[in-house]
Backbone as CSV, one residue per row, in Angstrom:
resi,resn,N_x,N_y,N_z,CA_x,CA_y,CA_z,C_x,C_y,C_z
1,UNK,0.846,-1.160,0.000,0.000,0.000,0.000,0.903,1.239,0.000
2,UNK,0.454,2.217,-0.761,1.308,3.396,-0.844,-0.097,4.860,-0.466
3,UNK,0.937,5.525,-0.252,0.137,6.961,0.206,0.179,7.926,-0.665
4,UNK,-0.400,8.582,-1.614,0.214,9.985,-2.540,-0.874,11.062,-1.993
5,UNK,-0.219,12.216,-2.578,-0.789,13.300,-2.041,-1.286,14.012,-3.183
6,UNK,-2.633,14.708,-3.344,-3.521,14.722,-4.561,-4.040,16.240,-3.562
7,UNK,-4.309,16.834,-5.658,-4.717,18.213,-5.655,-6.573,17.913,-6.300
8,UNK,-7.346,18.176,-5.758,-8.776,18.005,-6.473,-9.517,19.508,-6.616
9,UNK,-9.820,19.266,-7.901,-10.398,20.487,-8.290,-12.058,20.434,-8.253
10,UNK,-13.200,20.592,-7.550,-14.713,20.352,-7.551,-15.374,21.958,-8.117
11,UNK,-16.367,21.505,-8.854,-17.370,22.473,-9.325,-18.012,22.420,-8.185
12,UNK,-18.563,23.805,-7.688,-19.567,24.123,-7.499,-20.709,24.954,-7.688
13,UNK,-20.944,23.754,-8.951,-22.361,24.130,-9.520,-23.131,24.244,-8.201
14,UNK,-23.543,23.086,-7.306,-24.598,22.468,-6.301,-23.792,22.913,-4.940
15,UNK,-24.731,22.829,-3.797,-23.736,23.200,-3.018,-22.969,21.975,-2.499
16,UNK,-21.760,22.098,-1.644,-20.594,21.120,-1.897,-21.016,20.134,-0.989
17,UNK,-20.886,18.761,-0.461,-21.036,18.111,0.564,-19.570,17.035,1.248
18,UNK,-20.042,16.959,2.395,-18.899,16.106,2.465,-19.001,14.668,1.708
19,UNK,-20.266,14.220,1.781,-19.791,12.699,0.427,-19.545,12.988,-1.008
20,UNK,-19.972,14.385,-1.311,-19.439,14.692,-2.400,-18.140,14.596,-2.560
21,UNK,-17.309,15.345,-2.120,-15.756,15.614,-1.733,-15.553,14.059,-1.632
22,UNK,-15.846,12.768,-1.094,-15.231,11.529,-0.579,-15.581,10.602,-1.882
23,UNK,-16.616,10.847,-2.467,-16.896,9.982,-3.339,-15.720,10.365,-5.040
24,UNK,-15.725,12.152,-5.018,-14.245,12.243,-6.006,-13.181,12.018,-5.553
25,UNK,-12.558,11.846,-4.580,-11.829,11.308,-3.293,-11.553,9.901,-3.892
26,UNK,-12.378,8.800,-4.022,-12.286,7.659,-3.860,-11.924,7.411,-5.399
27,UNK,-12.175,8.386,-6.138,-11.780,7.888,-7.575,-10.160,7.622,-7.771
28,UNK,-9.907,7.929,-6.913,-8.311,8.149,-6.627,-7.150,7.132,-5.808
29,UNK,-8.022,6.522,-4.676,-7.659,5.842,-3.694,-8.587,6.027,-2.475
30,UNK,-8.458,5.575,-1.693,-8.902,5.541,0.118,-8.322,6.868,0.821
31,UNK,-9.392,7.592,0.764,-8.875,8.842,1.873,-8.658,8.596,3.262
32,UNK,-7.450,9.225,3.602,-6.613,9.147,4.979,-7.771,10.439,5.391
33,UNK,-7.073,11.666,4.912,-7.605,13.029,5.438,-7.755,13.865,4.031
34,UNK,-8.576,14.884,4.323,-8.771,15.485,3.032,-8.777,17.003,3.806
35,UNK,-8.691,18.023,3.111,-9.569,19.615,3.653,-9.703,20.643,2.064
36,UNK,-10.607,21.257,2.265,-11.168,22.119,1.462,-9.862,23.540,1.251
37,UNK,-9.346,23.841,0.627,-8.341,24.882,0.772,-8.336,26.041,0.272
38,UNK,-9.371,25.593,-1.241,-8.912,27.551,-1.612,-10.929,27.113,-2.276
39,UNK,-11.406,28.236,-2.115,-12.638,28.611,-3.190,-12.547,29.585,-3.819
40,UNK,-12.765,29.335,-5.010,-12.778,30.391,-6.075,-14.505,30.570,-6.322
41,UNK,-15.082,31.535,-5.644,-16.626,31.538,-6.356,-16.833,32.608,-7.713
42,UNK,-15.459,33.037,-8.094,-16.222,33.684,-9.307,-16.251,32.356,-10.671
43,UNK,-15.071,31.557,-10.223,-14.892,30.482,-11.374,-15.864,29.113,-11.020
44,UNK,-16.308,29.438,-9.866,-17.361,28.245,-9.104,-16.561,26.848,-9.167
45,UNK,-15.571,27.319,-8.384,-14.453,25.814,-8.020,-13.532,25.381,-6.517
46,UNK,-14.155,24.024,-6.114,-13.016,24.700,-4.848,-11.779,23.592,-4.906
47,UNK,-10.558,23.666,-4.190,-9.701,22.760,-4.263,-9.412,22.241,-2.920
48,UNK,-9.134,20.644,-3.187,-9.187,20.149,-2.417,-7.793,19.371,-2.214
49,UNK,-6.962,19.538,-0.984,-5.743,18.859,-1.170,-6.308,17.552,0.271
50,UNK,-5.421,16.284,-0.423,-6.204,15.184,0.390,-4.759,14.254,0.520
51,UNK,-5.030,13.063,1.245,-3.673,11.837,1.417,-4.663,11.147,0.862
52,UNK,-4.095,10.133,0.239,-4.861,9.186,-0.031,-3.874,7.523,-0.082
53,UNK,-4.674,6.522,-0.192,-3.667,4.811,-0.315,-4.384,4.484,-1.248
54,UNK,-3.037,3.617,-1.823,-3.602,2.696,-2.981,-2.907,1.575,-2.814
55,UNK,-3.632,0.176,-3.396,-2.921,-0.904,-3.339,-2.332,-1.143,-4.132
């Protein structure tokens, strides 16, 4: 199992949720920890830096 560290970019068209955030999360690997870091609402995007494992 390895750990990498990932930049996620989410629309927010809708407003954001936390299974939202976990379910693009998982496209990736198994989230350790994730947090919300920058919002841009004029471009309606927020970024998300997360740990994640993969087998």
């Amino acid at each position: 199992m390895t750990t990498h560290y990932i930049e996620l970019e989410i629309s927010l068209e809708e407003p954001l949720t936390v299974s939202q955030v976990e379910e693009e999360l998982k496209k990736t690997g198994e989230p350790l920890r994730w947090a919300i870091t920058k919002v841009d609402r004029e471009q309606g995007k927020a970024i998300v830096e997360a740990v994640v494992t993969k087998a």
